[in-house]
C-alpha positions in Angstrom: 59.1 -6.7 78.6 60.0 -8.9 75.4 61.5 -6.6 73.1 61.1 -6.6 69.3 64.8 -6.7 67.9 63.9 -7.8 63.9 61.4 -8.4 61.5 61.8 -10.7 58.7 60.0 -11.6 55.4 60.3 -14.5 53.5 58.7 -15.4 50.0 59.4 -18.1 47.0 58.6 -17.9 43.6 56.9 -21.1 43.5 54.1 -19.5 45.3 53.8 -15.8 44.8 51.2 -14.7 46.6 52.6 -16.0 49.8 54.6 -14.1 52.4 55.6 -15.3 55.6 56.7 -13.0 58.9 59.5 -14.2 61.6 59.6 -11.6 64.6 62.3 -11.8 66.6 62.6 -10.7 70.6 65.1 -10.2 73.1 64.1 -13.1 75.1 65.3 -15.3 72.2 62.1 -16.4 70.6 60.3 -16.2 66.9 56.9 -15.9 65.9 55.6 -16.6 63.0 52.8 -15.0 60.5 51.5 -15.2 57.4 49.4 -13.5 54.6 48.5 -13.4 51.3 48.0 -12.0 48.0 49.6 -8.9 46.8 52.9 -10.2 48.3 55.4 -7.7 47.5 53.0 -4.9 48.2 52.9 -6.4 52.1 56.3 -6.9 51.7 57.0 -3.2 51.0 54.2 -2.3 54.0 56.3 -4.6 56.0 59.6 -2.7 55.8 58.7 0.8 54.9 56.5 1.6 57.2 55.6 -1.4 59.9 59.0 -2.3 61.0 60.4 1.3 61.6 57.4 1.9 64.2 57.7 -1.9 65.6 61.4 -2.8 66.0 62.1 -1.8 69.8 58.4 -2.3 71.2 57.1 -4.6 73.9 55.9 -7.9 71.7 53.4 -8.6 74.7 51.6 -5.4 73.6 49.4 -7.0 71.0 46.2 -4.8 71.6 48.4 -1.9 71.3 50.0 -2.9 68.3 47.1 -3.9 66.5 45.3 -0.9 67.1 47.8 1.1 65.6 48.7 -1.1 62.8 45.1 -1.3 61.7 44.3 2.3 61.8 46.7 3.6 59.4 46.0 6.7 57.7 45.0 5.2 54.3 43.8 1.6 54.2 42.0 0.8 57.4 38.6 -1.1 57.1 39.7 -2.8 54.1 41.8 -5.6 53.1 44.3 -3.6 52.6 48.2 -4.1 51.8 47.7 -2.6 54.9 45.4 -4.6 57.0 47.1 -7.8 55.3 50.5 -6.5 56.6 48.8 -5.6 60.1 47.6 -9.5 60.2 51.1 -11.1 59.4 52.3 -8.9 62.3 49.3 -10.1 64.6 49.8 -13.8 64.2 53.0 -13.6 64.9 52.7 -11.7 68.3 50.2 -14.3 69.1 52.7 -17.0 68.2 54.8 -15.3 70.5 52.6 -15.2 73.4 51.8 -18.8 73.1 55.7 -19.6 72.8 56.3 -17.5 76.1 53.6 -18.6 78.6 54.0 -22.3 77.0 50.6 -22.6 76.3 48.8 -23.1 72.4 47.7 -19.3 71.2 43.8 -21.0 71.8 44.1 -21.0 75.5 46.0 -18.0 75.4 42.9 -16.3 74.4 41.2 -17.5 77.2 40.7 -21.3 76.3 39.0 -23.4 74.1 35.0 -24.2 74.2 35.9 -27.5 72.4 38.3 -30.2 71.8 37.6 -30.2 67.7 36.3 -28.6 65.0 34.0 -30.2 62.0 36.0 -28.9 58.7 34.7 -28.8 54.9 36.6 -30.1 52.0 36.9 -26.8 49.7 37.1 -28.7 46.1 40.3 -27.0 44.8 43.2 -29.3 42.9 46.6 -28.9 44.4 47.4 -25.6 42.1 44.4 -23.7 43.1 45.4 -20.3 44.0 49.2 -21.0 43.9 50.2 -18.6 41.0 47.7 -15.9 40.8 43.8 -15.5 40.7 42.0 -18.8 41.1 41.1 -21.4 38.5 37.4 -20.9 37.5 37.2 -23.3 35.0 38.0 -26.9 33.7 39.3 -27.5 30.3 38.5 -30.7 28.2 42.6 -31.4 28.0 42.7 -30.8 32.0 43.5 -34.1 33.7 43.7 -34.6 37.5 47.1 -34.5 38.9 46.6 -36.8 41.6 43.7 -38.5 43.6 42.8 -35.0 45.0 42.4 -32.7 42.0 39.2 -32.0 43.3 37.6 -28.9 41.2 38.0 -31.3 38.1 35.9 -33.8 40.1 33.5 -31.7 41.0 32.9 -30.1 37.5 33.0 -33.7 35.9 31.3 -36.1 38.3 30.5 -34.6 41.6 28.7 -37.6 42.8 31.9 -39.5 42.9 33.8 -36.5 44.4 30.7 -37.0 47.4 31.6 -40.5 48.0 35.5 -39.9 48.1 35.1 -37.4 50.5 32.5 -39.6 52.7 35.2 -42.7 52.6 38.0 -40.2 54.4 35.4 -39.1 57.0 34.2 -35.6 55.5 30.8 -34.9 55.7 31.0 -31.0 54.3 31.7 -29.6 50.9 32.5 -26.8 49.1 31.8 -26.3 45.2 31.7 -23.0 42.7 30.4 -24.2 39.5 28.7 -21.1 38.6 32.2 -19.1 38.3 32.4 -20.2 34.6 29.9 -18.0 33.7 30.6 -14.9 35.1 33.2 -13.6 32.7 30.6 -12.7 30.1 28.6 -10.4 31.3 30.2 -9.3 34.7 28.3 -11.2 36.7 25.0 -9.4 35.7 23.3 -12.1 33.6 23.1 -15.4 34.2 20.8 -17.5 31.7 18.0 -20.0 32.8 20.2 -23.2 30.9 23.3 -21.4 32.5 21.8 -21.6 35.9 20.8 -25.7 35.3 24.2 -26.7 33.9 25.5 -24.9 37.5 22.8 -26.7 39.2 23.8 -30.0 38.2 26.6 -30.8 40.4 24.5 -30.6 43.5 22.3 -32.9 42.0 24.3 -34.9 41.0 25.8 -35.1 44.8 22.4 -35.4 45.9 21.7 -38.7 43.8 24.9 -40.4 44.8 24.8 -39.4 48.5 21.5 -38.3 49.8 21.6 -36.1 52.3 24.6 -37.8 53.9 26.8 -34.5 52.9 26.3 -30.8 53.3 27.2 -28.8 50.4 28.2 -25.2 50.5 28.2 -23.3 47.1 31.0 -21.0 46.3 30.5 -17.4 44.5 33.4 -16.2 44.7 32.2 -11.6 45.0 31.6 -12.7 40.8 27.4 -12.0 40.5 25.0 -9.2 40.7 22.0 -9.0 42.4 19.7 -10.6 39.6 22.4 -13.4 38.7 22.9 -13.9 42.4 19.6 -14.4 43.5 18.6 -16.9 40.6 21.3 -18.8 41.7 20.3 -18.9 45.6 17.0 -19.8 44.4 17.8 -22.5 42.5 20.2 -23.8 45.2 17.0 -24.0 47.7 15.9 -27.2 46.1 19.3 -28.9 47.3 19.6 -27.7 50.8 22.7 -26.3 50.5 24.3 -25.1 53.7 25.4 -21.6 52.5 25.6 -19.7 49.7 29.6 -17.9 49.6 30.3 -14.5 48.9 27.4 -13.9 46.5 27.4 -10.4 45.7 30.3 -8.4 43.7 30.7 -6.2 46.5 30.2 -8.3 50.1 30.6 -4.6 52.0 27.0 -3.7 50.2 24.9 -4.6 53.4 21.5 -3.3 52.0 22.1 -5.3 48.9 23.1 -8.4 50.8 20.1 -7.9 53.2 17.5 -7.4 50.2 19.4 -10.7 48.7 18.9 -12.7 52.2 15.1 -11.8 52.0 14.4 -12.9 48.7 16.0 -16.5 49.3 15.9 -19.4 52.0 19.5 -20.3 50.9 21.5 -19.2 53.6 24.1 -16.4 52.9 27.8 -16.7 54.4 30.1 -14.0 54.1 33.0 -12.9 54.1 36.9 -13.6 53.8 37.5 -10.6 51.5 36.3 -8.1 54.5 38.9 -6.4 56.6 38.4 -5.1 60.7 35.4 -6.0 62.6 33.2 -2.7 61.6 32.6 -4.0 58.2 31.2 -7.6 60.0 29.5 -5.4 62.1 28.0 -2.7 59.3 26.6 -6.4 57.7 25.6 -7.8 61.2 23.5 -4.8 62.3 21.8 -4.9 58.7 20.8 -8.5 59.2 23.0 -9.4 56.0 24.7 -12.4 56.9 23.1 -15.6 58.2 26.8 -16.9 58.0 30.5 -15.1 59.6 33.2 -16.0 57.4 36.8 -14.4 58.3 40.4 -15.1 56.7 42.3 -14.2 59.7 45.4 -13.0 57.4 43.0 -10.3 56.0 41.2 -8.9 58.8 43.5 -8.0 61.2 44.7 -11.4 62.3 43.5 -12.9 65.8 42.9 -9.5 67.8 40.6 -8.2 64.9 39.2 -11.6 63.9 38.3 -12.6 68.0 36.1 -9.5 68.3 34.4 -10.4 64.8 33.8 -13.8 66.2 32.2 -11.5 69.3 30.2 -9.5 66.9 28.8 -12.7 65.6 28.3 -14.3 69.1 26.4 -11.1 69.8 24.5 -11.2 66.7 24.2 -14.9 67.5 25.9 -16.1 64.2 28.0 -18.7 63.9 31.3 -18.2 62.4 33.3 -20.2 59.6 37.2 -19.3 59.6 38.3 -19.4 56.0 41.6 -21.2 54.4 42.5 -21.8 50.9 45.8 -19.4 51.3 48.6 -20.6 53.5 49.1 -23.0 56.0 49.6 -20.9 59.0 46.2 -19.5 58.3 44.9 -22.4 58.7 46.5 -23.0 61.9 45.5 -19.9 63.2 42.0 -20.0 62.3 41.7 -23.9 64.2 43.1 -22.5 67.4 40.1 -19.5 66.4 37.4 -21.8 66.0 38.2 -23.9 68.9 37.9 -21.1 71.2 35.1 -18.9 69.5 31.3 -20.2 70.8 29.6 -20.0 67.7 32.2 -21.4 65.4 30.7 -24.5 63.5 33.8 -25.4 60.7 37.3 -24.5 59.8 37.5 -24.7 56.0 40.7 -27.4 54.5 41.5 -28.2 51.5 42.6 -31.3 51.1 44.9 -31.5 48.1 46.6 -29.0 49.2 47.0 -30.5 53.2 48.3 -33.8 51.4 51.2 -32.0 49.3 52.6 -28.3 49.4 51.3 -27.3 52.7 53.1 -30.3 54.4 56.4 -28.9 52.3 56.0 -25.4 54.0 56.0 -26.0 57.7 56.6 -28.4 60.5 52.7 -29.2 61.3 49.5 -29.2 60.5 45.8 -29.9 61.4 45.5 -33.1 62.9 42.4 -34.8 61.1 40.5 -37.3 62.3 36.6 -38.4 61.3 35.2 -35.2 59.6 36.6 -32.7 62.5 40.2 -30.7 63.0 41.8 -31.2 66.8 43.2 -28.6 68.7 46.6 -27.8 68.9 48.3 -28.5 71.6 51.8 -27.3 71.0 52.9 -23.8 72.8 52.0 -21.0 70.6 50.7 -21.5 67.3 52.0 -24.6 67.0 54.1 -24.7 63.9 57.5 -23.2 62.2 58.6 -23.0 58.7 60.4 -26.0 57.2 63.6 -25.0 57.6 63.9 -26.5 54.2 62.3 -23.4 53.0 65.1 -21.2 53.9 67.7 -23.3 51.5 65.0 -23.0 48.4 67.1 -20.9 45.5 63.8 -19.4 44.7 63.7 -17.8 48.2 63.5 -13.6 48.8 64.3 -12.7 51.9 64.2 -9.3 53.6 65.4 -8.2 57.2 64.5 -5.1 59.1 66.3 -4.1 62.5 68.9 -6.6 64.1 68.2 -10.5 63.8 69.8 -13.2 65.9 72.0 -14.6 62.6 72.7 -14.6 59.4 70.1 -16.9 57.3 
């Protein structure tokens, strides 16, 4: 038995919707999770109602755990403050596991099918997402930051974004010029010189590239039906690979089913789902041509490995998502080098070059267009301790940790 002792949150100011979870055992080891958005709601989840129930338990448990956590009595099949809580908890027990059998958390789950994983360049600058909702739009008086301020390349000359991305060895990308015009009317109208202004930047890929570069659009859950099918129409011309979260409400199956019929533009969703009965509610209704899971929203690794079953059973490839945190995005590589029917693990490279590399001790290794796997026990990184001295830290304990931080 490896016996939970303390549970401990940390967040910084500097990125708010970030919250990071250390559990603590007897047998002297940490694991570490992570989630995101709504921070001090998890937070509060965390130590209210989570650690009371965890603190004492067998960490090896984790199907136990995770079958309570994510069946709470208000906010199960959702992506709850609930289910985000429940996935913080989950990483970390599989963090754990990997620590204590000295193995990475991929071959804890019964071993990899592959030795890398192709990843897609998600065209976000380095603040995307850092201090509340994302950045839809790009200003006249905007000017990049740095050599990766990618969303202003894309919405000012994507062809050049193409060919910086080709030179580092991508060949995927992802681009959401179509969120600008949203605001207006809720998503519900989308007007035919709107829809050839959005259009643009995949031509303008097209022209500088060819075909030497997949592009995946980006909706963001912002469109109707109408607005969302003129868009994955229009899109057909340029091949995209997928078409992102199309429809306001990505839990709709007979809406996202009617939408897949009335298109050839493959549909890919979702990160904002939470537990594997909504994937398999969409799967079942032949919405999806596309899985795509944020492992800190879903339930973590137990509820995101039987989503990536769901798909294998459905025969649908899976896509884990990352544009939140960094240990995410380590636990969605280890993911999609041992789910069959994985084919990318999203990065974002502005973000990989700068604050991600501040947070923790390791990242992705890249090479050529494709993520290795980790090969470090467990999940294979920590927090920098650097974090913990930060005067913009907020710390919280729950039950009896090793020392004083």
């Amino acid at each position: 038995m490896s016996t939970i002792t303390a549970l401990r949150t940390l967040r910084i100011d500097e990125h708010p919707n970030l919250i990071w979870v250390e559990i603590e055992t007897d047998d002297g080891l940490t694991g570490l999770g992570e989630s995101f958005r709504g921070a001090e709601a998890v937070e509060a989840v965390l130590h209210a109602q989570v650690a009371p129930w965890l603190i004492g338990r067998d960490a090896q448990q984790i199907e136990a755990v995770s079958h309570h956590l994510m069946t709470p009595y208000l906010g199960f099949h959702s992506s709850s403050a609930e289910t985000r809580a429940a996935s913080a908890v989950d990483l970390a027990l599989w963090d754990l596991a990997g620590q204590r059998l000295g193995v990475p958390v991929h071959t804890a789950l019964g071993g990899r099918v592959r030795d890398a994983i192709p990843v897609y360049n998600t065209c976000a600058g380095y603040r995307f997402n850092t201090a509340g909702a994302a950045r839809r739009d790009v200003a006249q008086a905007d000017h990049p930051a740095g050599p990766y301020d990618d969303q202003i390349a894309f919405m000012r000359d994507a062809g050049a974004l193409a060919e910086s991305l080709l030179d580092e060895g991508y060949r995927a990308m992802k681009i959401w010029p179509f969120d600008i015009y949203a605001p207006a009317s809720n998503g519900q109208l989308l007007t035919l010189e709107q829809l050839k202004q959005g259009l643009e930047p995949f031509r303008k890929i097209r022209q500088a590239v060819g075909d030497r570069i997949e592009i995946m659009c980006e909706l963001h859950s912002l469109f109707g039906t109408h607005a969302a099918a003129r868009i994955c129409q229009g899109l057909e011309e340029f091949d995209v690979y997928w078409a992102e979260d199309p429809l306001c409400k990505m839990d709709d199956a007979p809406a996202l089913a009617d939408l897949r019929r009335r298109t050839r533009t493959p549909v890919c969703g979702s990160e904002t789902l939470g537990s594997a009965k909504q994937f398999r509610d969409l799967l079942a209704a032949d919405a999806l041509d596309i899985v795509m899971l944020d492992l800190a929203w879903c339930g973590g690794l137990t509820e995101g490995r039987k989503i990536a079953a769901l798909a294998q059973a459905y025969s649908k490839p899976i896509a884990p998502h990352d544009c939140t945190g960094p240990v995410t995005l380590m636990a969605g590589l280890h993911l999609a080098v041992h789910a069959p029917t994985a084919i990318f693990q999203e990065v974002v490279r502005a973000t990989l070059a700068t604050w991600y590399r501040d947070l923790v001790t390791e990242l992705p290794v890249l090479s050529q267009g494709t993520a290795l796997a980790p090969t470090a026990p467990g999940l294979g990184t920590a927090l920098n301790p650097a974090v913990r001295a930060r005067a913009d830290l907020r710390l919280r304990e729950s039950g009896k940790p090793r020392r004083a931080l």
